[in-house]
C-alpha positions as CSV (number, residue, x, y, z in Angstrom):
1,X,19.6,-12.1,420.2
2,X,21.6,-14.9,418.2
3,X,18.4,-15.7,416.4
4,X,17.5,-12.1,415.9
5,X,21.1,-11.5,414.1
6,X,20.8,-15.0,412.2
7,X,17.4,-14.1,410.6
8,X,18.9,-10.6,409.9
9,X,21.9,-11.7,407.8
10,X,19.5,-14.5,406.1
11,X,17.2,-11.5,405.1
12,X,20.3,-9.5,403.9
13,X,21.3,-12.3,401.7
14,X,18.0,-12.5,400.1
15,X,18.2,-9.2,399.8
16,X,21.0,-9.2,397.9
17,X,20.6,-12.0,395.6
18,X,17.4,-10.7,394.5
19,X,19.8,-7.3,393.3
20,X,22.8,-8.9,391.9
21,X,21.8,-12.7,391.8
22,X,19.2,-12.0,388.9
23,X,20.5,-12.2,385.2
24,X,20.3,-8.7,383.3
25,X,17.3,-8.9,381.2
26,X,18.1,-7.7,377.6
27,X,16.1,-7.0,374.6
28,X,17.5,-7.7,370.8
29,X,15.5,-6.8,368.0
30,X,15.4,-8.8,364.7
31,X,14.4,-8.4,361.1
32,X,11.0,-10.3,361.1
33,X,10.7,-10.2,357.2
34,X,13.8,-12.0,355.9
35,X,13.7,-15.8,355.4
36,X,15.4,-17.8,356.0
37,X,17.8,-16.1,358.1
38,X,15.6,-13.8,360.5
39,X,11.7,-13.8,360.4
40,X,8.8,-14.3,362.4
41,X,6.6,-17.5,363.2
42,X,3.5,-15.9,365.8
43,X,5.5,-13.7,368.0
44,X,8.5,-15.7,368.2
45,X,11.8,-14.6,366.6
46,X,13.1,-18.0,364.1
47,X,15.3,-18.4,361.4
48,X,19.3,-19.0,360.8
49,X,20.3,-16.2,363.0
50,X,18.0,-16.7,366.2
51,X,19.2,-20.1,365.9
52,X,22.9,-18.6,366.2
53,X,22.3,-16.0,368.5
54,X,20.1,-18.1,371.0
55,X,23.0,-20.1,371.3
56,X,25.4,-17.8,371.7
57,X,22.9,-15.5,374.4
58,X,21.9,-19.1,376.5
59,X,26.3,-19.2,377.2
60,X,26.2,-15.2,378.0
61,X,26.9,-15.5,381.9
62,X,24.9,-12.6,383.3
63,X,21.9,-12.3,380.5
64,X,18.3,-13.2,379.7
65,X,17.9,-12.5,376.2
66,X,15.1,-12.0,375.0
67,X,14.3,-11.5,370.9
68,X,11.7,-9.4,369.6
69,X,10.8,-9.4,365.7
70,X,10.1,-6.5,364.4
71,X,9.5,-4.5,360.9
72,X,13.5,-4.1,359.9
73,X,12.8,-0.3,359.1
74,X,11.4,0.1,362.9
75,X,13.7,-1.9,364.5
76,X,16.8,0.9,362.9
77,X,14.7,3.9,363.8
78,X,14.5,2.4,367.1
79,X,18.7,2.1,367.4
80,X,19.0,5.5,365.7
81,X,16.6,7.4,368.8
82,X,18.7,5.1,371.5
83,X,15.2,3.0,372.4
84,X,16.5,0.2,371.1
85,X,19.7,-1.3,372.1
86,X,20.4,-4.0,369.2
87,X,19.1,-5.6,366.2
88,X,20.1,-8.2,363.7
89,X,21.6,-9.1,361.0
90,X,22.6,-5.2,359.9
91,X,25.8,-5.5,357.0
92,X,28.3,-3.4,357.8
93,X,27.1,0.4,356.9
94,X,29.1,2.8,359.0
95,X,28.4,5.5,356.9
96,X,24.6,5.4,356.2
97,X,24.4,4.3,360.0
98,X,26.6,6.2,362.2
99,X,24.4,5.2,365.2
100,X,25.6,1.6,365.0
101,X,27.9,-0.3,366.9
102,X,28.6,-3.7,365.2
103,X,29.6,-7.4,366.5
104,X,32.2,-9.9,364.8
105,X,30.8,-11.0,361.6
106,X,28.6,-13.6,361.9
107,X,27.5,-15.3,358.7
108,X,29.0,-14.5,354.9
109,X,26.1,-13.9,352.7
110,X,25.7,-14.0,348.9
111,X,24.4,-10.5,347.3
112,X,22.3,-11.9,343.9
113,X,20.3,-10.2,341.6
114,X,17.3,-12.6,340.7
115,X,15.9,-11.7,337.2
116,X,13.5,-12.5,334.8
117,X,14.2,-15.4,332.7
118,X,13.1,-13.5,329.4
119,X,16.0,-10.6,330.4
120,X,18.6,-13.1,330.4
121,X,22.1,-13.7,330.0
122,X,22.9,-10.5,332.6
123,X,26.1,-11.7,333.7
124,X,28.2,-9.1,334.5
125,X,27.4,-6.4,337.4
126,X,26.7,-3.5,336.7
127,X,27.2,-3.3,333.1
128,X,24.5,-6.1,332.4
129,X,22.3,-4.4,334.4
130,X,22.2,-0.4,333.8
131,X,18.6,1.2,333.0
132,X,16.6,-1.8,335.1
133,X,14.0,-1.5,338.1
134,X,15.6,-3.8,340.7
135,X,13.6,-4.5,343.6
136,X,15.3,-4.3,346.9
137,X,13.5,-4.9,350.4
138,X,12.6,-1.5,352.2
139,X,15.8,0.0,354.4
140,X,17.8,-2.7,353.0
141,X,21.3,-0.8,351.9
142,X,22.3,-3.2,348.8
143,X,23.7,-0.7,346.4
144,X,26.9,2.2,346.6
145,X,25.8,5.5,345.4
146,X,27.6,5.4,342.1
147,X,25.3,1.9,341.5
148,X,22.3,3.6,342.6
149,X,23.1,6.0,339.3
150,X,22.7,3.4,336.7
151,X,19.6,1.6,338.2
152,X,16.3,2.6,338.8
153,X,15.4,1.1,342.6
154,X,12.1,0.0,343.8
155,X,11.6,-1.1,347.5
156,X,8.9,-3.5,349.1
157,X,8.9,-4.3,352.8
158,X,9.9,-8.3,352.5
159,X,11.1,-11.2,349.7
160,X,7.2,-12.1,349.2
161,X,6.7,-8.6,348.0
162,X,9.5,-8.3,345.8
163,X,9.3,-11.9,344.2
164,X,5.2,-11.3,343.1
165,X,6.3,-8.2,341.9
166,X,8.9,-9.9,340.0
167,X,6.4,-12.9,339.2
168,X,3.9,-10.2,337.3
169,X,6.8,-8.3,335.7
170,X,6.3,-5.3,337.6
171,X,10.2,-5.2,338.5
172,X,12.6,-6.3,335.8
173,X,14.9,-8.4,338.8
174,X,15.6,-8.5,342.9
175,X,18.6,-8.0,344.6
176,X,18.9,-9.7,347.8
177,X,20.7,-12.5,349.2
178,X,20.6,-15.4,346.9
179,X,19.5,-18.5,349.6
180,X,16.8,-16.1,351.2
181,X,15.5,-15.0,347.8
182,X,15.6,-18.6,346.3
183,X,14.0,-20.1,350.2
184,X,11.1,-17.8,349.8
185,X,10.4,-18.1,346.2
186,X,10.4,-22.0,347.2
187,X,7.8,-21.4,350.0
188,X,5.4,-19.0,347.6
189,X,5.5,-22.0,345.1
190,X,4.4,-24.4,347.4
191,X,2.0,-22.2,348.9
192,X,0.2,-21.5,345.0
193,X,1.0,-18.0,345.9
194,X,3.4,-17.5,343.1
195,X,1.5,-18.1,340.5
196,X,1.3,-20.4,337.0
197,X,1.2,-17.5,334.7
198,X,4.2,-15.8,336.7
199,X,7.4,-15.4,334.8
200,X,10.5,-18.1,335.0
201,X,13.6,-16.0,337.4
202,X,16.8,-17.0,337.6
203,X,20.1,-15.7,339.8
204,X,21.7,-13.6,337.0
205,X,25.0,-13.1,338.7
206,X,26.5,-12.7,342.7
207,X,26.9,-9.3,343.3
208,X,29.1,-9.4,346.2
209,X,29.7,-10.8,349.3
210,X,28.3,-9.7,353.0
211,X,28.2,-10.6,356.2
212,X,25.3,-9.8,359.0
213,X,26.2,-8.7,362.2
214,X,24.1,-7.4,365.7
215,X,24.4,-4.2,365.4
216,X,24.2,-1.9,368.5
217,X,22.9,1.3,369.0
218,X,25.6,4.7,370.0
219,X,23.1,6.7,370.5
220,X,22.0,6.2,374.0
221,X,24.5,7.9,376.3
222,X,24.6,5.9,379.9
223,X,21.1,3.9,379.1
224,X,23.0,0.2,378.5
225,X,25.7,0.4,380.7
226,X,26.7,-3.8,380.3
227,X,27.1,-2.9,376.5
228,X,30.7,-3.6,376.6
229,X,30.1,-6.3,378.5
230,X,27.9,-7.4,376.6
231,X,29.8,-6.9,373.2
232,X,32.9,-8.5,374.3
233,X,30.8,-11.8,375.9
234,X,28.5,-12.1,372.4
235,X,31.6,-11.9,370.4
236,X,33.8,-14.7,372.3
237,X,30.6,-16.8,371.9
238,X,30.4,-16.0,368.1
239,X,33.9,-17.1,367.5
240,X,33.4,-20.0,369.7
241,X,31.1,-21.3,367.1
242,X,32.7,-20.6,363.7
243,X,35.5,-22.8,365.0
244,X,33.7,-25.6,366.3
245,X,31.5,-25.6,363.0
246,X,28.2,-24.8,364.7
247,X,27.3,-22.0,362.9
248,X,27.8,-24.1,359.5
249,X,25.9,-26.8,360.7
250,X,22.9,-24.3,361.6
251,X,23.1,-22.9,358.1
252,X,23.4,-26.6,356.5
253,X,19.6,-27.5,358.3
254,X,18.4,-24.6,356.4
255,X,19.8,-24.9,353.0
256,X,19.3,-28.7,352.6
C-alpha cells in the first residue's frame, strides 16, 4: 500500500512539472529586411536588436523565446488581426498603429536622408528638400503628414532596394536610419552589386531622432494572457542593460 501511494505522488509530481515546470514558449516577430539592426541570415533572426533582445529573453524567468524574421509589412498585419503577439524594432506610432502596445525604448536611432551627390548641399529639412522623390522602405512610417505634403514618396521593401534605386537615379535620395543605410550601402559595394557607373550619395542632413521598441499587439482579447508579465520582465531586462553598457557595447561591434 505504502509503495502504491509513493509511486502515486511521484506520478503526480511529474505530472505537474510537466504543466507548470515547462517555460512558456513565446514567439516575437522581427523585421528581416533592415541591416544592421534586424535582418535575416537562413532562417535565423540576427542583427543589433536580436543581439539585445536574446539577451534580455535568455534572463526572462518563465520564457522560451523564440524569434521569427519576417517581411516588416507581414509581421504588422499580423499584430493588427491579434496572430501575432510582438514584433521588433516598431518607432513609437500610436496613431498610425493603435493595435500596438510598446516596450521601454531600446536603442536611439538617427533618421538621415541619403542623397545624391549631384543634388547637394540639402542641409536643412524640409526646406532643402521640397518637390523630391525620397525613397523610404515599405510600411516604414518616416514622415508626419504635413512632410508627406512637400515630398513625393516612393517605397521599396528593404535598404538594397532603395540604395540601387538611388544608385541609377531613379529616386533623387533615401530616408532611413543613417548606420543601416550607410552598413548596407557598404555590403552592396563589396558585393559589386552597387555598381561603378552608380551615382556618389552622401547623408544630406539628420532628420530626427528615434528609438525602436517591441511592440505588442492589443488586439487579441484573452489570447496572451503572460503579456503583462511579460512586458514588465522584458522591460527590467532592457533597463538592466542600458546601465551596465551592454546595449552600447552591442551597437559598438556593429558600427566599428
Amino acid at each position: 500500500m505504502l509503495v502504491k501511494r509513493l509511486v502515486l505522488v511521484i506520478l503526480l509530481a511529474i505530472f505537474y512539472l510537466s504543466i507548470y515546470g515547462q517555460n512558456m514558449k513565446v514567439i516575437v516577430y522581427a523585421d528581416d529586411g533592415y541591416p544592421p539592426y534586424s535582418y535575416k541570415e537562413g532562417d535565423l533572426a540576427v542583427g543589433i536588436y536580436a543581439e539585445i533582445l536574446q539577451t534580455a529573453f535568455s534572463r526572462m524567468e518563465g520564457y522560451d523565446v523564440e524569434m521569427k524574421p519576417i517581411p516588416w509589412l507581414r509581421g504588422l498585419s499580423m499584430l493588427e488581426s491579434g496572430e501575432g503577439f510582438a514584433i521588433y524594432p516598431p518607432y513609437y506610432r500610436p496613431k498610425e498603429r493603435p493595435y500596438m502596445d510598446y516596450s521601454v525604448p531600446i536603442l536611439a536611432e538617427e533618421m538621415a536622408v541619403l542623397v545624391r551627390k549631384d543634388l547637394l548641399p540639402r542641409k536643412k529639412w524640409i526646406d532643402d528638400y521640397k518637390g523630391l522623390t525620397i525613397g523610404i522602405n515599405r510600411g516604414f512610417a518616416v514622415f508626419s503628414d504635413d512632410e508627406k505634403k512637400l515630398i513625393k514618396i516612393e517605397e521599396e521593401a528593404t535598404n538594397r532596394g532603395n540604395l540601387l534605386k538611388l544608385g541609377a537615379k531613379r529616386i533623387d535620395a533615401y530616408a532611413n536610419d543613417r548606420i543601416s543605410m550607410l552598413w548596407s550601402l557598404q555590403q552592396l559595394k563589396s558585393s559589386g552589386e552597387y555598381r561603378t557607373n552608380f551615382v556618389d550619395v552622401e547623408i544630406g542632413t539628420i532628420i530626427r531622432t528615434e528609438y525602436g521598441y517591441l511592440g505588442y499587439t492589443t488586439s487579441s482579447g484573452d489570447k496572451y494572457s503572460y503579456k503583462k508579465d511579460f512586458m514588465e520582465k522584458f522591460d527590467k531586462e532592457i533597463n538592466k542593460m542600458k546601465e551596465n553598457g551592454e546595449i552600447e557595447a552591442i551597437v559598438r561591434r556593429y558600427t566599428n
